[in-house]
C-alpha positions as CSV (number, residue, x, y, z in Angstrom):
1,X,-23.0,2.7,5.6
2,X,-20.2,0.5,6.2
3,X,-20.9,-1.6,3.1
4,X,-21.0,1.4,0.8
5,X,-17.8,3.0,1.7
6,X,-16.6,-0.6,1.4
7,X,-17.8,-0.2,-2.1
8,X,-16.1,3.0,-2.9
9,X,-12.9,1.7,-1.6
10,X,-13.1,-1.3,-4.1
11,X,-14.2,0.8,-6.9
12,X,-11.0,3.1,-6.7
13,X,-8.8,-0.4,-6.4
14,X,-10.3,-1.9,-9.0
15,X,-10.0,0.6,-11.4
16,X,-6.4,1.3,-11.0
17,X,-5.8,-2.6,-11.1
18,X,-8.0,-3.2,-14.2
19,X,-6.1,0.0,-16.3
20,X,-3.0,-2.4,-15.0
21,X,-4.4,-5.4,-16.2
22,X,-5.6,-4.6,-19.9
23,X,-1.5,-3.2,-20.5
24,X,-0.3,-6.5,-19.4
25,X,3.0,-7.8,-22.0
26,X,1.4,-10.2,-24.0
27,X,5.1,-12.0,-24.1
28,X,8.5,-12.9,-21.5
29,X,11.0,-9.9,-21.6
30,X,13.9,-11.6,-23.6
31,X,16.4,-9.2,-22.2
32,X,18.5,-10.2,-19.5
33,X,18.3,-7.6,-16.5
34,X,16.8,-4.3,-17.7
35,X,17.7,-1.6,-15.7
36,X,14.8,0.7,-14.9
37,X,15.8,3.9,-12.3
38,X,12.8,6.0,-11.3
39,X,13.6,9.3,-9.5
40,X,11.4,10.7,-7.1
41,X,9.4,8.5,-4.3
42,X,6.0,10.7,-4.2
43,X,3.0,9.2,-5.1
44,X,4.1,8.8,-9.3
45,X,7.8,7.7,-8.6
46,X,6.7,4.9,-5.6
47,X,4.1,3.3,-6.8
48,X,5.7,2.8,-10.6
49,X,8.6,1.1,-8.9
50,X,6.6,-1.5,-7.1
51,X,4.1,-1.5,-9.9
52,X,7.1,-2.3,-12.2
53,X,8.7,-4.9,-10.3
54,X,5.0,-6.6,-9.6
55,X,4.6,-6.7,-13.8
56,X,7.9,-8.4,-13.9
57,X,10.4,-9.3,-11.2
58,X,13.3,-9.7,-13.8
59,X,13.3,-5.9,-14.2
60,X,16.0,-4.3,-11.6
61,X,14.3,-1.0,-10.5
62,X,16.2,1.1,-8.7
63,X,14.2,4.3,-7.0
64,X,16.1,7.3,-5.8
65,X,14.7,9.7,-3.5
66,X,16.2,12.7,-1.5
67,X,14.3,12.4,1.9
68,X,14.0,8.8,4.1
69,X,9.5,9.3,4.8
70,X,7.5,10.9,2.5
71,X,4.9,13.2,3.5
72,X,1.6,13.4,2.0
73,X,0.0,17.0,0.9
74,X,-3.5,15.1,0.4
75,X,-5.6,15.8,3.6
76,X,-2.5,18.5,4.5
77,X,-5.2,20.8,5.1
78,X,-6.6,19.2,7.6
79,X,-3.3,19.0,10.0
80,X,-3.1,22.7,9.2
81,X,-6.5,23.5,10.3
82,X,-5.9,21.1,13.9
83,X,-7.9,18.3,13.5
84,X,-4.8,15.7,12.1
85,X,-1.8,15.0,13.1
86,X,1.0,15.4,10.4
87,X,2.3,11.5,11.7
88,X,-1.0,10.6,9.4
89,X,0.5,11.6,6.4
90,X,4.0,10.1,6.9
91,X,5.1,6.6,4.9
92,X,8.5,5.3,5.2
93,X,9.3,3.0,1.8
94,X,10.2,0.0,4.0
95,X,7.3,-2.0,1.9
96,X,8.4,-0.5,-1.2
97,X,11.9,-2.0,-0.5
98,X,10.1,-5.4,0.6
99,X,9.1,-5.5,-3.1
100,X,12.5,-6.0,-4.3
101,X,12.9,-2.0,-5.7
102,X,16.7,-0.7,-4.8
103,X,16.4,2.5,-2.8
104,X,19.0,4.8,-3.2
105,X,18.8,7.7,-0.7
106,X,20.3,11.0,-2.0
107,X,19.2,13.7,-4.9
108,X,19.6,13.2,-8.3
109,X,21.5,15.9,-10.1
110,X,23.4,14.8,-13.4
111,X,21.7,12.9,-15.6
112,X,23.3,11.8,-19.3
113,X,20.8,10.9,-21.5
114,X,23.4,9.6,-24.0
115,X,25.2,7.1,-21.7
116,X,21.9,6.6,-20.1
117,X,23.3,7.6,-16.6
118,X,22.7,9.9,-13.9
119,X,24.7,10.9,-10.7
120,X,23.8,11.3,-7.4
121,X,24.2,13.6,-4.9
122,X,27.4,11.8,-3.2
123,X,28.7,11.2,-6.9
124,X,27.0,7.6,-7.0
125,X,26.8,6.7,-10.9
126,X,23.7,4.7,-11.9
127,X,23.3,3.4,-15.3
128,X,20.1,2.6,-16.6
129,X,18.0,1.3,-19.9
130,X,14.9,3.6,-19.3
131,X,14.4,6.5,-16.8
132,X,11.3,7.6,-15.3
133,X,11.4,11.3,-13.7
134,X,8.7,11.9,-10.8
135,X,10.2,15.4,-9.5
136,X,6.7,16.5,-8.3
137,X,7.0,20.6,-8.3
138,X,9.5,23.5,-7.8
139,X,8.4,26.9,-7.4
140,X,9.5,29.8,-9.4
141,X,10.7,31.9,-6.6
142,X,11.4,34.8,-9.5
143,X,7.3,35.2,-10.5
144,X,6.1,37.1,-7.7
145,X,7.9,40.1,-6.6
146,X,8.9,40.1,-2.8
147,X,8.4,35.8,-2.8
148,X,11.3,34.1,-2.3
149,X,12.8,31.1,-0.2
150,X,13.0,33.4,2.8
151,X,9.9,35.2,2.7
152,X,7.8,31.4,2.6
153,X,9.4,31.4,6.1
154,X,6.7,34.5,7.3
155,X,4.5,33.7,4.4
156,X,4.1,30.1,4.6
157,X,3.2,28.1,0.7
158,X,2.6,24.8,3.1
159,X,2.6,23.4,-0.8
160,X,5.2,20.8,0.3
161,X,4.0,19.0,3.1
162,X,5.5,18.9,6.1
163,X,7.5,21.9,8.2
164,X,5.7,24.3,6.0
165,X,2.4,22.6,7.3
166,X,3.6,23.1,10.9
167,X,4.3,26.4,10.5
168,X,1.0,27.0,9.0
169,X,-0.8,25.6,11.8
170,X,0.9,27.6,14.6
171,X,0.7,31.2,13.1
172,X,-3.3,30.3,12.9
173,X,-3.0,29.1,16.7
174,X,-1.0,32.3,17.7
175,X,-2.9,34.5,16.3
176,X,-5.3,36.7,18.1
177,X,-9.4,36.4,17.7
178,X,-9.8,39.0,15.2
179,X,-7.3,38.7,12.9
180,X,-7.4,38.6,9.0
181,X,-6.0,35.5,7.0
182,X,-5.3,35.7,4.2
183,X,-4.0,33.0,0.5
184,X,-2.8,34.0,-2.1
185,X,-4.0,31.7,-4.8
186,X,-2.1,31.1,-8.5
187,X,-3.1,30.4,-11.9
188,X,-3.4,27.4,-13.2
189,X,-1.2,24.7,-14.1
190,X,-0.3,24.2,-10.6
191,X,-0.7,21.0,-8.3
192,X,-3.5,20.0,-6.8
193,X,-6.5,22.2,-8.3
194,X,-8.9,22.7,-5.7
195,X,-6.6,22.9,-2.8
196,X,-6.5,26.3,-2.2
197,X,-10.5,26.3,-1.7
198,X,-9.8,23.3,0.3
199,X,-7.6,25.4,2.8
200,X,-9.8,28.4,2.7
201,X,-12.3,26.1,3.7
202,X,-10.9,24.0,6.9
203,X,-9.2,27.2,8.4
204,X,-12.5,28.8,7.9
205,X,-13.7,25.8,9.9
206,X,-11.0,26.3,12.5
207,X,-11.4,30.1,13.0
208,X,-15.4,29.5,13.5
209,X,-14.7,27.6,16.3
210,X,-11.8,29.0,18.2
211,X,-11.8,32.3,17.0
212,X,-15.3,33.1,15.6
213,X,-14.2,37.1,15.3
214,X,-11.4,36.4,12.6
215,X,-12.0,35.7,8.6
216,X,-10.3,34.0,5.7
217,X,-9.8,35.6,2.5
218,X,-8.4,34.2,-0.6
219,X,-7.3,36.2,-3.3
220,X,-7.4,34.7,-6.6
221,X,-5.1,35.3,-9.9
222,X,-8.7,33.4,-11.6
223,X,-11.9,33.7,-12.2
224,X,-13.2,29.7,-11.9
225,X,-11.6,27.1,-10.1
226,X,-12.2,23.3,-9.6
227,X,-15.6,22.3,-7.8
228,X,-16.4,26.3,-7.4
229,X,-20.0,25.6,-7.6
230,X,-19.8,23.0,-4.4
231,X,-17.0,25.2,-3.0
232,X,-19.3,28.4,-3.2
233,X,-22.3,26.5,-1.5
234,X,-20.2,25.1,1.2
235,X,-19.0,28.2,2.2
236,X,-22.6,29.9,2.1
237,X,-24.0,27.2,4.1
238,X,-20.9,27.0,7.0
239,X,-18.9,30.3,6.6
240,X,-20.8,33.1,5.5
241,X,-19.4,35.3,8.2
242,X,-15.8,33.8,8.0
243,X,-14.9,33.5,4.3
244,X,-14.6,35.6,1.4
245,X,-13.0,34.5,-2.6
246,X,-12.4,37.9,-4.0
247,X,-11.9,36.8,-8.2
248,X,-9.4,38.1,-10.5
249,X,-11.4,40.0,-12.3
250,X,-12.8,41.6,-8.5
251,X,-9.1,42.5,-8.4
252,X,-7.8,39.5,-6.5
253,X,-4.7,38.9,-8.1
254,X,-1.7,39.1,-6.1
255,X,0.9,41.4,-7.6
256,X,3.5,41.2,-5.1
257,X,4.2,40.8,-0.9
258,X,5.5,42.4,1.5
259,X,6.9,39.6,3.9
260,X,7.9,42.2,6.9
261,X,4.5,43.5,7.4
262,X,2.7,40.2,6.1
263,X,0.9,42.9,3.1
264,X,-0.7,41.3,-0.4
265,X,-0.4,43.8,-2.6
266,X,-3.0,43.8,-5.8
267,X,-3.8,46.1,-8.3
268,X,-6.5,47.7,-6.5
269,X,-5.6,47.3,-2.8
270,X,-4.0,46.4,0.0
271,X,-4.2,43.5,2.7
272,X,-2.6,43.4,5.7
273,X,-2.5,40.3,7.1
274,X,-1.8,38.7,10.4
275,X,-1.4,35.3,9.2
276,X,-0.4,34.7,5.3
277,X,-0.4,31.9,2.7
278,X,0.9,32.4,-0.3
279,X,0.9,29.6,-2.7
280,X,3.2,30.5,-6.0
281,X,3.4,29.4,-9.6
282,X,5.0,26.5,-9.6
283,X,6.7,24.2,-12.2
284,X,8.3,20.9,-12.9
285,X,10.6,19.6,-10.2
286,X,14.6,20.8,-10.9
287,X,15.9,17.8,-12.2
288,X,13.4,17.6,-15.2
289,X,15.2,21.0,-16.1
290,X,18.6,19.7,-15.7
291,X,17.0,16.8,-18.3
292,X,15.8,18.6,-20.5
293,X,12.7,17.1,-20.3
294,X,11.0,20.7,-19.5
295,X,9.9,22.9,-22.3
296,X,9.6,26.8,-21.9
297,X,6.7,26.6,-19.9
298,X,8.2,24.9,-17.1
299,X,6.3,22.0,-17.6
300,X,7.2,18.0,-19.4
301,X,5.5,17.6,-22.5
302,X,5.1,13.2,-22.9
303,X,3.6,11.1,-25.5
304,X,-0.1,10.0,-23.4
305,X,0.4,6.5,-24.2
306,X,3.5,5.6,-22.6
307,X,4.5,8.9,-20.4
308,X,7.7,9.3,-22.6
309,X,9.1,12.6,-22.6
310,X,8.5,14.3,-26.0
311,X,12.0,15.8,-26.0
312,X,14.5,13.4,-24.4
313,X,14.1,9.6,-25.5
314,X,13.9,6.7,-23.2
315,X,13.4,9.3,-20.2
316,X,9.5,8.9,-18.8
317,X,7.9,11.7,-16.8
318,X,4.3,11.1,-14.3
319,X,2.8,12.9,-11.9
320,X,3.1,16.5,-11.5
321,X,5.9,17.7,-13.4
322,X,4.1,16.2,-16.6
323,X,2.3,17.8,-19.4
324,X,-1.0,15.8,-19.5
325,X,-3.5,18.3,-20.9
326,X,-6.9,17.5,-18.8
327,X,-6.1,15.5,-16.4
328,X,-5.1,17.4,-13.6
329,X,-2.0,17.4,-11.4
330,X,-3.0,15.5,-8.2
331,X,-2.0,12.2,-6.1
332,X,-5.1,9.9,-7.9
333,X,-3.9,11.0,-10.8
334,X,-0.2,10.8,-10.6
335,X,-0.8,7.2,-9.3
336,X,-3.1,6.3,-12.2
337,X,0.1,7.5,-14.7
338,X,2.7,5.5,-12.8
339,X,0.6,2.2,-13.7
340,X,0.0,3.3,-17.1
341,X,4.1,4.3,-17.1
342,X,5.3,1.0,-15.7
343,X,3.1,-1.0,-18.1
344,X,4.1,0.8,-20.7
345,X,8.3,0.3,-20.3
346,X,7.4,-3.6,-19.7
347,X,6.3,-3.5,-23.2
348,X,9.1,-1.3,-24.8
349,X,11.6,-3.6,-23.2
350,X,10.0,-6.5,-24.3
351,X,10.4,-5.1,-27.6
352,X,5.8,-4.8,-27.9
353,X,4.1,-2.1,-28.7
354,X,2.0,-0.6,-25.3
355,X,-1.2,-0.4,-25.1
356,X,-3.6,2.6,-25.9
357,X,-4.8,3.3,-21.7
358,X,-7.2,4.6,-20.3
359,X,-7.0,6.3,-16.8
360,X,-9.1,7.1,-13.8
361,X,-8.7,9.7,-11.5
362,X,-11.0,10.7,-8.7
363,X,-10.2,14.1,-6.4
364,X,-12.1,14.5,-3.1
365,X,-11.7,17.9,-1.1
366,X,-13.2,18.5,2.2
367,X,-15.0,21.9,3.1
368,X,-15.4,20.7,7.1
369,X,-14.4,17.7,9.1
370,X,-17.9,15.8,8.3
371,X,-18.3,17.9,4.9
372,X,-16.8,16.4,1.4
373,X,-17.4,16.3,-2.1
374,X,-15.8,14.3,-4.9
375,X,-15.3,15.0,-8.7
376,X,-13.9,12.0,-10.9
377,X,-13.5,11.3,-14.7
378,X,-12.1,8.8,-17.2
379,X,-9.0,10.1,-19.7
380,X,-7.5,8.6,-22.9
381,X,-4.5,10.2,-25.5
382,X,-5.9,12.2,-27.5
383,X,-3.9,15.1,-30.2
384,X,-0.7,14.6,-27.6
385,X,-2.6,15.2,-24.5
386,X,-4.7,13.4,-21.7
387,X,-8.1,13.9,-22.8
388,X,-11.5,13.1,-20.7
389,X,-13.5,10.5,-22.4
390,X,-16.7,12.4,-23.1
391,X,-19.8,11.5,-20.7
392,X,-16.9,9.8,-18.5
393,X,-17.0,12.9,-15.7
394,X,-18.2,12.5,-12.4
395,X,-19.0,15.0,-9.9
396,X,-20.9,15.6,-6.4
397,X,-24.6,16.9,-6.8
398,X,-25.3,20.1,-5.4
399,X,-27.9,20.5,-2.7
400,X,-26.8,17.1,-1.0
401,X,-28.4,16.7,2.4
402,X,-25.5,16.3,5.1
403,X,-25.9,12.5,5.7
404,X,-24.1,12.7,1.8
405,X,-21.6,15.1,2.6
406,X,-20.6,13.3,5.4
407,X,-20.8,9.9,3.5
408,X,-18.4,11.4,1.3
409,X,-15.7,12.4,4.1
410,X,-15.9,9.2,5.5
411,X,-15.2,8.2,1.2
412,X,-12.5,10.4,1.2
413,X,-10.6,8.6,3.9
414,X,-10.7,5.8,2.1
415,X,-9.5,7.4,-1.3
416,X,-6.5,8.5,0.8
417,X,-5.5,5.0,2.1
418,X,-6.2,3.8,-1.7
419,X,-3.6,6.1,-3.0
420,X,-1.1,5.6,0.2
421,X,-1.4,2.2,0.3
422,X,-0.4,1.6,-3.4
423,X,2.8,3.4,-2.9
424,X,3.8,2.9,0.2
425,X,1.2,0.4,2.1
């Protein structure tokens, strides 16, 4: 068992490292100095700073991010539902730093894509040759009527980790045996696919054994969601009694809340609630706004090849605030783009033309502690987007005995310090 999780962790390295390798300059940057500023330290912004600096130390990258430790929403779920601590999925960038990046603590909020500058927060100027914008997401508090900043503080989103994920976690724990819980779940595009499944799931897990009386529900503004298939058979096998997905065509769209009584409204009924998630459409992080780098869905539209906005030259955009057609908006994936990104700009300096990539991402969820299941799949540019390369998909059999699905929790853990340790590790 050891040797094959071994395996797995090795696969998931080497395929980020080999995407890396094959968009390698094929020539010395001429250019004295390039300046290269990359706002936001998540999972996109961290790793394509130290990933830029390790293609070519000459580069001065400069990474500015608002907060000092960075906490990871990837295995989130699992502090929420009380068997991890939230110290698990906190990085500080010390090692980032030890690569030779600049950190700049404080928020971006002026950029000038003309004099190729942006301000910080304090009124720091910082000039740069190309910019690479890793916002992550914002919500858009205006899309569900009764949601707003002070009503996620009853109604928790927990879709930035951290005190959200506490808060979470101690409405479950004081609430009474008996109680209904209840998530709202949004359309799609929105970060991190099959997390909302992945909540349902572990606090299923949690109320079936502390508080075996209470249930789950998750209403749903869709009617298919990412691994529904091994969702829906993990839940028939370990919470028939404890969880139910009510579909939007079943009428499980959420209309509107309530946040004094903790009520989802839909358009065919009511649910009061004694504990409430409500996760909300989402967009691009505020400063891709403020750079015009967002179109008027909310979202970055790039060129696949090099992650260059569409709209705003020598500005980049990765990870979730991008427009990347098929590839979904999730930490493997947002790590897989900030290679691609950084090997890209090495090129443009150098005055080469980048390579046409190819990128991996691989998405593990867990339905119980010792319960997982994995999809993965291979994309390429294709007609402006990220498409999958046909027959390149991966995904979990169905029916697995649960020697596999535990196999594949213990895989999971090592996809998570994959992706952690590239950006932060």
């Amino acid at each position: 068992m050891t040797r094959r999780r071994a395996t797995r962790r090795t696969f998931l390295k080497a395929g980020g490292a080999a995407a890396t390798a094959a968009l390698m300059p094929l020539t010395a940057i001429a250019q004295a100095r390039p300046r290269v500023v990359v706002v936001g330290g998540g999972f996109a912004g961290a790793t394509c700073a130290r990933f830029l600096k390790k293609l070519d130390p000459v580069i001065t990258v400069t990474l500015i991010e608002t907060n000092s430790t960075f906490t990871a929403c990837p295995f989130s779920n699992a502090v929420i539902a009380g068997f991890r601590d939230l110290a698990a999925q906190q990085f500080t960038y010390e090692k980032v730093v030890g690569d030779g990046v600049v950190l700049v603590t404080g928020t971006a909020n002026v950029i000038d894509p003309q004099a190729r500058s942006l301000t910080v927060g304090d009124g720091t100027k910082v000039n740069y040759d190309r910019l690479v914008l890793a916002p992550g997401i914002d919500f858009r508090w205006d899309a569900l009527p009764g949601y707003d900043e002070a009503a996620a503080e009853k109604m928790p989103h927990a879709w930035k980790a951290g005190e959200q994920t506490l808060l979470l976690r101690r409405q479950l724990e004081a609430m009474e045996d008996g109680g209904l819980v209840a998530i709202a779940a949004p359309a799609n595009p929105y970060r991190c696919p099959p997390g909302p499944y992945e909540r349902a799931s572990l606090i299923a897990y949690y109320l079936k054994t502390k508080k075996p009386r209470s249930k789950v529900i998750v209403l749903d503004a869709k009617d298919q969601f990412s691994k529904q298939r091994l969702f829906e058979e993990a839940w028939k096998k370990l919470y028939p009694d404890h969880l139910e997905w009510v579909s939007l065509s079943s009428g499980g769209k959420v209309i509107s809340v309530e946040p004094a009584t903790n009520t989802l409204v839909t358009d065919f009924d009511r649910y009061d609630a004694k504990v409430a998630s409500v996760i909300p459409p989402q967009k691009a992080g505020r400063i891709a706004e403020l750079a015009g780098v967002a179109d008027r869905t909310g979202w970055c539209p790039i060129n696949p090849a090099t992650f260059e906005s569409a709209l705003v030259p020598n500005i980049h955009v990765i990870g979730d605030a991008a427009l990347t057609g098929g590839m979904a908006k999730a930490a493997f994936a947002a790590s897989a783009q900030a290679k691609v990104c950084a090997a890209a700009i090495v090129r443009l300096i150098a005055g080469e033309t980048p390579v046409t990539p190819k990128l991996i991402n691989a998405c593990y969820s867990l339905a119980a502690p010792d319960y997982a299941f994995h999809v993965a799949g291979v994309y390429h540019p294709e007609n402006d987007v990220l498409a999958e390369v046909e027959g390149s998909g991966g995904v979990s059999a169905l029916d697995a005995p649960p020697a596999m699905r535990a196999l594949e929790a213990d895989f999971a853990k090592g996809w998570f310090n994959t992706v952690t340790g590239e950006a932060f590790g």
